[in-house]
C-alpha positions as CSV (number, residue, x, y, z in Angstrom):
1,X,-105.4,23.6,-99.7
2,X,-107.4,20.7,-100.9
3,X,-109.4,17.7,-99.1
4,X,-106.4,15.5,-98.5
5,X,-104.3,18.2,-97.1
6,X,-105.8,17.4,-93.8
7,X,-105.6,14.0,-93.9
8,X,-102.6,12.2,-94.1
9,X,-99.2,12.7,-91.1
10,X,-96.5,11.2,-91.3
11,X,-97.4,8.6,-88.8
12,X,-99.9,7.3,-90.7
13,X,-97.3,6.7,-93.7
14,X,-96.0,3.0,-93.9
15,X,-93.2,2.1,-96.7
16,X,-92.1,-0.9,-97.4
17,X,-94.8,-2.5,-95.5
18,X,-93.7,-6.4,-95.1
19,X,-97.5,-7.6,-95.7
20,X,-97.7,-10.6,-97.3
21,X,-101.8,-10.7,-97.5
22,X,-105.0,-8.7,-97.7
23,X,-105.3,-10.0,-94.0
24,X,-102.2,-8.2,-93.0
25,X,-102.5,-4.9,-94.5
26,X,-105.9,-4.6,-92.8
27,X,-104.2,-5.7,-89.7
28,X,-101.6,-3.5,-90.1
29,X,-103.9,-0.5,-90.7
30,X,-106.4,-1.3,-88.0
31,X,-103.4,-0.6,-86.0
32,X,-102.5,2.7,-87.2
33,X,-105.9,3.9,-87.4
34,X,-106.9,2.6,-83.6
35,X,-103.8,4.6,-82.4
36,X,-105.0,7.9,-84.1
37,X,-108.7,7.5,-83.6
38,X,-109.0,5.2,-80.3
39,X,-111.5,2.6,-81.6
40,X,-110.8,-0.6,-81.7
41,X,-108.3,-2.0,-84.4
42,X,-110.6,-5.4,-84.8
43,X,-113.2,-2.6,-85.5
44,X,-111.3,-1.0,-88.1
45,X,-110.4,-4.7,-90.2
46,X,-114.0,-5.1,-89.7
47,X,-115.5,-1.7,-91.6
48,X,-112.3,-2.6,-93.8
49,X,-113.3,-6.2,-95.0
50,X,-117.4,-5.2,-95.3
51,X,-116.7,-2.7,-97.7
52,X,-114.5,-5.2,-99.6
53,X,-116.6,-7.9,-99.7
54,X,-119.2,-5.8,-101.8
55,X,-116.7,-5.8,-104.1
56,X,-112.5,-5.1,-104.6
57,X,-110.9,-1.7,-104.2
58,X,-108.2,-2.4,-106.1
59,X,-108.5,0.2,-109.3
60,X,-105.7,-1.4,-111.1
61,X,-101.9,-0.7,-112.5
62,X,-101.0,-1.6,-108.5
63,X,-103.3,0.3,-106.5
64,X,-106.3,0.4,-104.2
65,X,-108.3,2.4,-102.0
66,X,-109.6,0.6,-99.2
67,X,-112.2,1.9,-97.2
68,X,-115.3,2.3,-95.1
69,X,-117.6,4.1,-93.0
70,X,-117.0,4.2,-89.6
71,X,-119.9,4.2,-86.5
72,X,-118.0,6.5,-83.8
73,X,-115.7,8.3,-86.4
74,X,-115.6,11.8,-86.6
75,X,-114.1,13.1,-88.5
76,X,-112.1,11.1,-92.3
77,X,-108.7,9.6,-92.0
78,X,-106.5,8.2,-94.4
79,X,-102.9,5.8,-94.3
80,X,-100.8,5.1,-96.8
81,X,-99.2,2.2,-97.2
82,X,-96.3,0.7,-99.7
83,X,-95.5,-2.4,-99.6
84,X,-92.5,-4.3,-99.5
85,X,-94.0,-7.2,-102.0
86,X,-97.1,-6.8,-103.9
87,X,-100.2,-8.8,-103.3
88,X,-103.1,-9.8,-105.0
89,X,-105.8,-8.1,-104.7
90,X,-108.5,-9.2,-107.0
91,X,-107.8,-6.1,-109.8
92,X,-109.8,-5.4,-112.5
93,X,-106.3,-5.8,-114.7
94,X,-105.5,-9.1,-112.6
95,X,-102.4,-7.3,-111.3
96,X,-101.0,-7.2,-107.9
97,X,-101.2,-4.1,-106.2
98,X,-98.7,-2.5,-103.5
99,X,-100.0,0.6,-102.9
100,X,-102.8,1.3,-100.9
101,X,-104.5,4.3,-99.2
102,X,-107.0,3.6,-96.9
103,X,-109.8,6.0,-95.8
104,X,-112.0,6.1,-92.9
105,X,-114.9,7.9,-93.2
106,X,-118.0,9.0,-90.4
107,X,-120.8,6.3,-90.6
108,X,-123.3,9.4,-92.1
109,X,-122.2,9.8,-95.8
110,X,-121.3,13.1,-97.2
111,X,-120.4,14.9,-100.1
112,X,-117.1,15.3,-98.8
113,X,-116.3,11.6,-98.3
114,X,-117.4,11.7,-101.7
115,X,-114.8,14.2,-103.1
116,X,-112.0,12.5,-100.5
117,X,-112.1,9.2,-102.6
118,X,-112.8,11.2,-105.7
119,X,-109.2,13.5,-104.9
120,X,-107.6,10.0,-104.2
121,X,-108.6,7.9,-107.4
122,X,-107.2,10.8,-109.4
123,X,-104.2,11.0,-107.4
124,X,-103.7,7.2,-108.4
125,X,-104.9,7.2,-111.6
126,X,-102.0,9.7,-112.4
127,X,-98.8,7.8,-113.7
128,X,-96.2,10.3,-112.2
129,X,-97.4,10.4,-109.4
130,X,-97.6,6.5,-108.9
131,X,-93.9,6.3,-110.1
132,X,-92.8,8.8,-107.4
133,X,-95.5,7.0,-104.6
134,X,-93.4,3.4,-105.8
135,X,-90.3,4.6,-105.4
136,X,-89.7,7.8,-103.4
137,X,-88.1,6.5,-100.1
138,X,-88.8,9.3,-97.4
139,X,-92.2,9.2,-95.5
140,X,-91.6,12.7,-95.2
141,X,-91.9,13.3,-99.0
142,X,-94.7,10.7,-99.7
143,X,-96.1,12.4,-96.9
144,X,-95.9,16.4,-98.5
145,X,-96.6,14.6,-102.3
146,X,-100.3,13.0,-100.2
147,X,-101.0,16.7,-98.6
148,X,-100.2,19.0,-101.9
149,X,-101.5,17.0,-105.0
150,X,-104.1,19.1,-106.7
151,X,-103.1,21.7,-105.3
152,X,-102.0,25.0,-107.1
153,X,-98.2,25.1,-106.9
Protein backbone atom coordinates (compact mmCIF):
# COMPACT_ATOMS: atom_id res chain seq x y z
CA UNK A 1 0.00 0.00 0.00
CA UNK A 2 1.17 3.50 -0.58
CA UNK A 3 -0.44 7.13 -0.05
CA UNK A 4 -2.51 7.14 -3.19
CA UNK A 5 -3.95 3.80 -2.72
CA UNK A 6 -6.63 5.39 -0.71
CA UNK A 7 -7.29 7.98 -2.71
CA UNK A 8 -8.58 7.76 -5.92
CA UNK A 9 -12.39 5.43 -6.95
CA UNK A 10 -13.44 5.04 -9.82
CA UNK A 11 -15.97 7.78 -9.55
CA UNK A 12 -13.66 10.15 -9.23
CA UNK A 13 -11.96 9.02 -12.68
CA UNK A 14 -13.08 11.30 -15.71
CA UNK A 15 -11.69 10.29 -19.39
CA UNK A 16 -12.08 12.05 -22.14
CA UNK A 17 -13.28 15.03 -20.27
CA UNK A 18 -14.91 17.51 -22.96
CA UNK A 19 -13.30 20.74 -21.14
CA UNK A 20 -12.43 23.22 -23.23
CA UNK A 21 -10.84 25.75 -20.33
CA UNK A 22 -9.14 25.94 -16.97
CA UNK A 23 -12.66 27.32 -15.99
CA UNK A 24 -14.20 24.04 -16.88
CA UNK A 25 -12.01 21.50 -15.51
CA UNK A 26 -12.35 23.31 -12.17
CA UNK A 27 -16.02 23.32 -12.67
CA UNK A 28 -16.09 20.02 -13.53
CA UNK A 29 -14.04 18.84 -10.46
CA UNK A 30 -15.81 21.04 -8.01
CA UNK A 31 -18.56 18.78 -9.01
CA UNK A 32 -16.99 15.54 -8.31
CA UNK A 33 -15.44 16.53 -5.32
CA UNK A 34 -18.81 18.25 -3.73
CA UNK A 35 -20.50 14.84 -4.44
CA UNK A 36 -17.81 12.87 -2.39
CA UNK A 37 -17.10 15.39 0.31
CA UNK A 38 -20.48 17.45 0.60
CA UNK A 39 -19.02 21.03 0.50
CA UNK A 40 -19.90 23.17 -1.83
CA UNK A 41 -18.61 22.85 -5.51
CA UNK A 42 -18.25 26.94 -5.82
CA UNK A 43 -16.07 26.16 -2.72
CA UNK A 44 -13.96 23.69 -4.25
CA UNK A 45 -13.16 26.13 -7.80
CA UNK A 46 -12.52 28.57 -5.17
CA UNK A 47 -9.51 26.63 -2.98
CA UNK A 48 -8.76 25.44 -6.74
CA UNK A 49 -8.15 28.89 -8.42
CA UNK A 50 -6.22 30.48 -5.02
CA UNK A 51 -3.73 27.97 -5.22
CA UNK A 52 -3.34 28.70 -8.93
CA UNK A 53 -3.05 32.05 -8.87
CA UNK A 54 0.15 31.80 -6.71
CA UNK A 55 1.42 30.30 -9.52
CA UNK A 56 0.56 27.25 -12.34
CA UNK A 57 0.39 23.56 -11.56
CA UNK A 58 1.08 22.53 -14.66
CA UNK A 59 4.61 20.53 -14.41
CA UNK A 60 4.97 20.15 -18.01
CA UNK A 61 5.08 17.27 -21.03
CA UNK A 62 0.91 17.66 -20.51
CA UNK A 63 0.31 17.41 -16.98
CA UNK A 64 -0.76 19.20 -13.80
CA UNK A 65 -1.59 18.84 -10.30
CA UNK A 66 -4.13 21.14 -9.21
CA UNK A 67 -4.70 21.59 -5.74
CA UNK A 68 -5.51 23.18 -2.45
CA UNK A 69 -6.19 23.06 1.07
CA UNK A 70 -9.43 22.79 2.12
CA UNK A 71 -11.28 24.57 5.49
CA UNK A 72 -13.95 21.64 6.46
CA UNK A 73 -11.95 18.72 4.74
CA UNK A 74 -11.05 15.82 6.43
CA UNK A 75 -9.55 13.89 5.22
CA UNK A 76 -7.17 14.21 1.20
CA UNK A 77 -9.00 13.41 -2.02
CA UNK A 78 -7.81 13.23 -5.33
CA UNK A 79 -9.74 13.11 -9.27
CA UNK A 80 -8.33 12.31 -12.25
CA UNK A 81 -9.12 13.73 -15.19
CA UNK A 82 -8.16 13.15 -19.13
CA UNK A 83 -9.25 15.30 -21.34
CA UNK A 84 -10.82 15.05 -24.53
CA UNK A 85 -8.63 18.21 -25.97
CA UNK A 86 -5.75 19.72 -24.30
CA UNK A 87 -5.74 23.12 -22.92
CA UNK A 88 -3.33 25.59 -22.02
CA UNK A 89 -2.31 25.76 -18.96
CA UNK A 90 0.49 28.20 -18.53
CA UNK A 91 3.47 25.24 -18.47
CA UNK A 92 6.80 25.75 -17.71
CA UNK A 93 7.53 24.02 -21.47
CA UNK A 94 4.53 26.19 -22.98
CA UNK A 95 2.72 23.02 -23.76
CA UNK A 96 -0.82 22.22 -23.34
CA UNK A 97 -1.63 19.79 -20.78
CA UNK A 98 -4.66 17.08 -20.64
CA UNK A 99 -3.98 15.40 -17.74
CA UNK A 100 -4.74 16.50 -14.45
CA UNK A 101 -4.99 15.13 -10.97
CA UNK A 102 -6.41 17.19 -8.58
CA UNK A 103 -5.94 16.89 -4.72
CA UNK A 104 -7.76 18.18 -1.94
CA UNK A 105 -6.06 18.46 1.12
CA UNK A 106 -7.36 19.42 5.09
CA UNK A 107 -6.76 23.24 5.59
CA UNK A 108 -3.87 22.17 8.50
CA UNK A 109 -0.79 21.12 6.37
CA UNK A 110 0.93 17.86 6.92
CA UNK A 111 3.64 15.81 6.10
CA UNK A 112 1.42 13.54 4.43
CA UNK A 113 -0.09 16.14 2.06
CA UNK A 114 3.38 16.61 1.50
CA UNK A 115 4.23 13.05 0.36
CA UNK A 116 0.60 12.80 -1.52
CA UNK A 117 1.79 15.53 -4.06
CA UNK A 118 5.29 14.22 -3.71
CA UNK A 119 3.82 10.30 -4.80
CA UNK A 120 1.90 12.17 -7.58
CA UNK A 121 4.65 14.38 -9.35
CA UNK A 122 6.63 11.15 -9.64
CA UNK A 123 3.86 9.32 -10.87
CA UNK A 124 3.69 12.08 -13.71
CA UNK A 125 7.02 12.67 -14.13
CA UNK A 126 7.31 8.92 -15.24
CA UNK A 127 7.05 8.55 -19.13
CA UNK A 128 5.34 5.09 -19.07
CA UNK A 129 3.15 5.74 -17.01
CA UNK A 130 1.91 9.04 -18.74
CA UNK A 131 1.68 7.04 -22.05
CA UNK A 132 -0.57 4.39 -20.41
CA UNK A 133 -2.60 7.51 -18.33
CA UNK A 134 -3.02 9.16 -22.22
CA UNK A 135 -4.21 6.39 -23.72
CA UNK A 136 -5.55 3.46 -21.61
CA UNK A 137 -9.34 3.74 -22.13
CA UNK A 138 -10.98 1.92 -18.95
CA UNK A 139 -11.52 4.01 -15.74
CA UNK A 140 -11.28 0.80 -14.20
CA UNK A 141 -7.59 0.44 -15.21
CA UNK A 142 -6.49 4.22 -14.86
CA UNK A 143 -8.26 3.73 -11.74
CA UNK A 144 -5.95 0.33 -10.36
CA UNK A 145 -2.61 2.09 -12.41
CA UNK A 146 -3.60 5.57 -9.69
CA UNK A 147 -4.02 3.01 -6.53
CA UNK A 148 -0.78 0.63 -7.20
CA UNK A 149 2.08 2.87 -8.66
CA UNK A 150 4.99 2.69 -6.30
CA UNK A 151 3.91 0.08 -5.03
CA UNK A 152 5.87 -3.31 -4.78
CA UNK A 153 4.42 -5.56 -7.41
Amino acid sequence: MNVLTDLFTLDRIALDDPAKSRADVFEAAGAIFSQKTGLDPNAIVGFLNAREDLGSTALGAGVAIPHGRVKGLKQPVAAFFRLRDPIEFLAPDGEPISILIFLLVPEKATQLHLEILSSIAQLLSDPDARKSLNTESSPDVVCQMLQTWGSPS
